[in-house]
N, C-alpha and C positions, 0 to 999 in steps of 0.2 A: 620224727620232726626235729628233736634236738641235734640228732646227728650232725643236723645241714649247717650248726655251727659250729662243727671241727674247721679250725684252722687253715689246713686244705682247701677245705670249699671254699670258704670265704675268702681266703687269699684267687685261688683261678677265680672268685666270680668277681670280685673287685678290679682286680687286672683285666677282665673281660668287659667289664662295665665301665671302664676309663677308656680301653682303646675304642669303643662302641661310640661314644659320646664324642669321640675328639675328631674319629671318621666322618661319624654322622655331621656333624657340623661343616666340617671343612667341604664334604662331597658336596652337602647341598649346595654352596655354591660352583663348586665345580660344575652341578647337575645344569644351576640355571644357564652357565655361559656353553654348556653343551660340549664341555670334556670329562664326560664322566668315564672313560675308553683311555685317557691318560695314566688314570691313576690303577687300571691293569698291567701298564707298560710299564710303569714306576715299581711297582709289585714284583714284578718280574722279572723289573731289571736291577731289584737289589739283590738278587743271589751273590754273584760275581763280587761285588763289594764286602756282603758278608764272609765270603770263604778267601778273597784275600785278608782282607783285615785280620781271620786269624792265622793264616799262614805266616802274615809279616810279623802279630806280633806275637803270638801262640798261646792266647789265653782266649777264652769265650768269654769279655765280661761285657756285661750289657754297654757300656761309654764306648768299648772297641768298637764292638757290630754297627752301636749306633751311627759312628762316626765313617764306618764303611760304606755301611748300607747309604748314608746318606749323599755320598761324594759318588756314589755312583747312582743313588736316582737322578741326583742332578745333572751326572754328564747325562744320564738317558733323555732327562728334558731338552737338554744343547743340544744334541746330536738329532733329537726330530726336528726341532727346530731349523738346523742349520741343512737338513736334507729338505727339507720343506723350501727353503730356501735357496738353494743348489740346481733344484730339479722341477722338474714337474706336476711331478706326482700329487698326489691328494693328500690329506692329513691323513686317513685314515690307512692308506700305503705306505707313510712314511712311520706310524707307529708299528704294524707290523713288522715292517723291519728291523727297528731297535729294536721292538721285545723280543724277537726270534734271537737276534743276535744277540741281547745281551744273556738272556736266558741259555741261549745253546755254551754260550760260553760260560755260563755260570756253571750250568749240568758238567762240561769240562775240568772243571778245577777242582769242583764239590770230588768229582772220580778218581784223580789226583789225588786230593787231601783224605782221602778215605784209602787211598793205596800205604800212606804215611805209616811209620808204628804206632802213635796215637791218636790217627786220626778216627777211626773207629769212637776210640773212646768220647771224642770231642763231641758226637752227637748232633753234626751238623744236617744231617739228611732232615730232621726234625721242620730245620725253616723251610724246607720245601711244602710239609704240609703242615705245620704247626705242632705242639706240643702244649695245650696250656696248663697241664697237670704237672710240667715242669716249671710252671712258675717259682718262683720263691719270694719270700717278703722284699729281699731290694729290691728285684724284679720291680714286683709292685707300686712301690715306693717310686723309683725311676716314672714306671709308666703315669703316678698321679702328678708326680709333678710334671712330665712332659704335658701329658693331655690338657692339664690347667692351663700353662703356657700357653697352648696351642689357641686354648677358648679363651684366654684373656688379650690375645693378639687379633685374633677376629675378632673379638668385641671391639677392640680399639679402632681398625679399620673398617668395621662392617657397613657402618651408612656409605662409606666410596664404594665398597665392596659390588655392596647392592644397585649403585647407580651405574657401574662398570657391566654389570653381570645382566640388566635389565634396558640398559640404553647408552651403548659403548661410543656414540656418537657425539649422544650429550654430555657425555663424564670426557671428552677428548673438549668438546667446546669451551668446557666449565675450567678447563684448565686440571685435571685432576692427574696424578701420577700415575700414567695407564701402565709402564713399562715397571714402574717401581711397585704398584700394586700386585701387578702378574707374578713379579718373582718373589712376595710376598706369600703371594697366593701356593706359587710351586712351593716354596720351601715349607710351607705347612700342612700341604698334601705329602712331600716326602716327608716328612715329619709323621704324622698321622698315619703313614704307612709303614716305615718303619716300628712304628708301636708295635703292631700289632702279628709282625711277621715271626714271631718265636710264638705268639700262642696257635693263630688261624693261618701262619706259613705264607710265602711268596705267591702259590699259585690260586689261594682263595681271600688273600686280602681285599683285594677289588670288589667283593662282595660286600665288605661294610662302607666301602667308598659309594656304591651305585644303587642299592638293592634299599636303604633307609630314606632317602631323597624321591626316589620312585614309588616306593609306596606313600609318602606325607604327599606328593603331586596327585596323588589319583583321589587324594580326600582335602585337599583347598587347593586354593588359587594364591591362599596370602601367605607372603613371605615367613612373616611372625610363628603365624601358625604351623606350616612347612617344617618350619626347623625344630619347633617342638615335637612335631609328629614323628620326625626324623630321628629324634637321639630319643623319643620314647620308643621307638620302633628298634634301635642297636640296643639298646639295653633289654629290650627281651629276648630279642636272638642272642645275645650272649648269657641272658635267664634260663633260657631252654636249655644251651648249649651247654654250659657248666652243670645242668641240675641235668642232664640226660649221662653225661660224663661221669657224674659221680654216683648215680643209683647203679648204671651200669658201666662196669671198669672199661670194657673193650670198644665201649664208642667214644673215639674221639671225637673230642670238645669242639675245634674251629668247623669243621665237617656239617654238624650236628648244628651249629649257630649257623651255617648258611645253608642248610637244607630246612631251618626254622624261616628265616626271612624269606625263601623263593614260597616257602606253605603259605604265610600271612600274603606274598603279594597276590599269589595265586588265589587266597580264598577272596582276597580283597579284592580283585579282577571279577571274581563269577560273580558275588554279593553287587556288586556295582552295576555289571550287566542284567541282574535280575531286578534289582532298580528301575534301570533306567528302562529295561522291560513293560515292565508294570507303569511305570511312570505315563510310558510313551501309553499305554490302554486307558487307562486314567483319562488321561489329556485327549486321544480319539473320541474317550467314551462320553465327557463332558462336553466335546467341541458339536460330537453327533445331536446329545439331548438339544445344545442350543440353537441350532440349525435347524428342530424339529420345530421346536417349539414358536420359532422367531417365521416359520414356514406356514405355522398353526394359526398364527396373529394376523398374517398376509393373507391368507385364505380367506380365514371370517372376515379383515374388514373388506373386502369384493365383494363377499353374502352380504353383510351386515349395511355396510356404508355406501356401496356402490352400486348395491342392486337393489341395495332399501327391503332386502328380505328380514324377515323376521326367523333367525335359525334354529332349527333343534338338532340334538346331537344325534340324531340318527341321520338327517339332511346332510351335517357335516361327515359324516362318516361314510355316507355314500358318493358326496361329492368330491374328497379327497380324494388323491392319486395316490393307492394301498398298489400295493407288492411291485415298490419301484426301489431305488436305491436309499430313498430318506425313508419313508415308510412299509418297512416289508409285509407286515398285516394289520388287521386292525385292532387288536392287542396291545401296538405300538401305539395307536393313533390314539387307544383311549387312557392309558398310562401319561401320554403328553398333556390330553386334557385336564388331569389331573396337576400335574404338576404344574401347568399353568395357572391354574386356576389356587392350587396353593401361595402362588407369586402373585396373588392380587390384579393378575393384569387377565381375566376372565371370568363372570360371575353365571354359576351354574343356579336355574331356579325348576325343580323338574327336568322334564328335558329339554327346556331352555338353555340357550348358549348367548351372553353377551358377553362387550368387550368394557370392559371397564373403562373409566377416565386414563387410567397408567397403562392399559393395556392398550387401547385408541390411540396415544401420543405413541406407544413402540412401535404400534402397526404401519402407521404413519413412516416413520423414519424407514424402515427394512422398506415400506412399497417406494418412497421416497428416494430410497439409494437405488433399489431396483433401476427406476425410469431415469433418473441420472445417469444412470451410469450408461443406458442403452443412448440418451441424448446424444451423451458425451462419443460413443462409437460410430452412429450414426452421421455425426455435423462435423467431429476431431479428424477420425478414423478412418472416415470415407465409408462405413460399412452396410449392406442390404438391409433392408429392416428384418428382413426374413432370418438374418446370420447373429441378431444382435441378441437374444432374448437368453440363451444359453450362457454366454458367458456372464451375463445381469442375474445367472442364479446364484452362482456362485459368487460374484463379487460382492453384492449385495452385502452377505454377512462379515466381509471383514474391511471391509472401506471404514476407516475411524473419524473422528466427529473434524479432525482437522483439513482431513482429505473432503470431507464432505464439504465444509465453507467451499475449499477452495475450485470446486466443481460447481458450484453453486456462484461463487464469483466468477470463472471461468465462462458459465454457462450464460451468463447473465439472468439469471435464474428462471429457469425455461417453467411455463405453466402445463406444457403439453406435451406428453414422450412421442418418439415416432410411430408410436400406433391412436396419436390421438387421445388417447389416456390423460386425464386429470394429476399431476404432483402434486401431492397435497404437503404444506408446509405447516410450521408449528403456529397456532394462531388463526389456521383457517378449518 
């Protein structure tokens, strides 16, 4: 346990846990305006940048690469842009072809610079897939105060940020700096991705830009919360990542952090689907009981009220329609009795079956919506009487109290369905 504070660790995990936070952030909005496939191209198309900056100046220190990498994300953004603009093509055509390009031309120069006498030495093959065991404390140093930067500059913008990212129409009416925000935005996604390309490399940086934003969406809706979920979600992929790197030597670190976040989104995917599984059974399962029951109430008052019978549960249980789709046998029929009768709106004396005062006002309403509803098909609809009585079983249970006034206004509040049938209303 003490080990994990050698120096080491906690230098890659600190360095890991800055560029994490500073991605996280920045992606999510990237995520909401729906270029989060940008900041792959950016990734990608900082090779080239880094392998000249050291060719031109011939040192690796973090301010060079920074200043490389960064002049050449930027052209990558101009140049999709300005293809985008040129041509026809889609957005999503004209970033392929920057990253291809800048990328094929990076892999060219890296090949080159490794042909050099000391290019070998220089260790550039590294930003391809990262290194973050190479970190060192400037290293670190650099990365906290970039990443700070980065999050005290979206804090600054972020209410426009969000207004841009969530309703671009209203943030152009309101007068807001859409063109000065966007390059705001670019320069802190390149920013944010050059952080992080010497630990997780050019080809897997895109993975803390898009993979932390995508999982905070699949657990809220709310911005606030999104972004916390976001940069607590980089900070354990790069938790895994370091702490998998240093028990064992030969797993790289950036590798290991995005095979953590594709796990957590993955498991967060099936957990969400077995939710919403269960959820949706749930929801069937309570929809089915109150259809029974609300069917149970409609039945007896026809026994009870309309036919002036006096019922007993063996009467009902033979008069009920058992092995149909509401009630498959009569097992069901008497588990319903039960629960109704727990709900006050049914009172059992022997085998007597009455409708209660609460239970007589339900009964009322469900026969109520019934014949409404067939009124309304038959006089509205133009419909047979004979066609009408099916669709009135089903609607019956979910027509709400406001749909019902207005049917009942509509109706001019009919006393008689087209079978002649009594409406009974509240009061009578």
């Amino acid at each position: 346990m003490w080990q994990m504070f050698e120096p080491n660790f906690l230098w890659v995990t600190a360095g890991s846990v800055f560029l994490s936070l500073a991605s996280s952030a920045v992606g999510t909005h990237y995520f909401l305006q729906k270029k989060s496939l940008s900041g792959d191209v950016i990734s990608h198309a900082l090779l080239p940048g880094v392998v000249l900056a050291y060719l031109l100046i011939g040192q690796k220190s973090f301010s060079v690469l920074f200043l490389g990498s960064f002049l050449s994300g930027l052209l990558s953004v101009v140049m999709m842009q300005w293809v985008q603009r040129i041509t026809f093509i889609k957005p999503d055509v004209s970033m392929a072809v920057v990253l291809t390009s800048f990328y094929g031309f990076g892999i060219v120069l890296l090949t080159y610079a490794n042909r050099l006498p000391l290019g070998n030495q220089a260790g550039l093959d590294t930003f391809l897939f990262g290194k973050a065991a190479a970190l060192t404390p400037s290293d670190v140093r650099a990365y906290s105060v970039l990443a700070f930067s980065i999050l005290l500059i979206l804090n600054i913008f972020e209410r426009s940020l969000i207004i841009v990212s969530f309703d671009p129409v209203f943030a152009k009416a309101s007068g807001l700096p859409i063109k000065t925000l966007h390059y705001i935005l670019v320069a802190l996604i390149i920013s944010s991705v050059v952080l992080g390309v010497k630990a997780v490399g050019v080809v897997l940086m895109s993975a803390f830009i898009i993979l932390p934003p995508f999982i905070a969406r699949l657990l809220t809706d709310a911005f606030n919360q999104m972004k916390l979920i976001a940069s607590l979600s980089g900070v354990l992929m790069a938790l895994i990542g370091s702490s998998a790197s240093y028990y064992y030597s030969k797993v790289p670190t950036g590798p290991v952090m995005v095979v953590a976040g594709g796990g957590i989104l993955i498991l967060i995917l099936l957990i969400k689907d077995l939710y919403l599984k269960i959820r949706k059974y749930i929801l069937q399962l309570i929809s089915a009981r109150q259809i029974q029951l609300e069917d149970l109430l409609k039945h007896l008052y026809k026994l009870e009220i309309e036919e002036n019978t006096n019922v007993e549960i063996s009467h009902l249980m033979t008069s009920l329609p058992v092995n149909n789709a509401l009630f498959k046998n009569k097992s069901e029929v008497s588990r319903t009795i039960k629960r109704t009768a727990k709900r006050d709106l049914i009172s059992l004396k022997g085998d007597s079956i009455a409708l209660t005062d609460k239970g007589l006002s339900e009964a009322k309403r469900i026969v109520r919506l019934h014949r409404l509803w067939e009124v309304y098909q038959a006089s509205k609809l133009g419909k047979g009487v004979e066609a009408i009585h099916a669709s009135a079983e089903t609607i019956e249970h979910i027509i709400p109290k406001n749909v019902e006034e207005m049917l009942i206004q509509e109706l001019q509040q009919p006393q008689k369905d087209p079978h002649g049938k009594n409406i009974p209303y509240d009061g009578h």
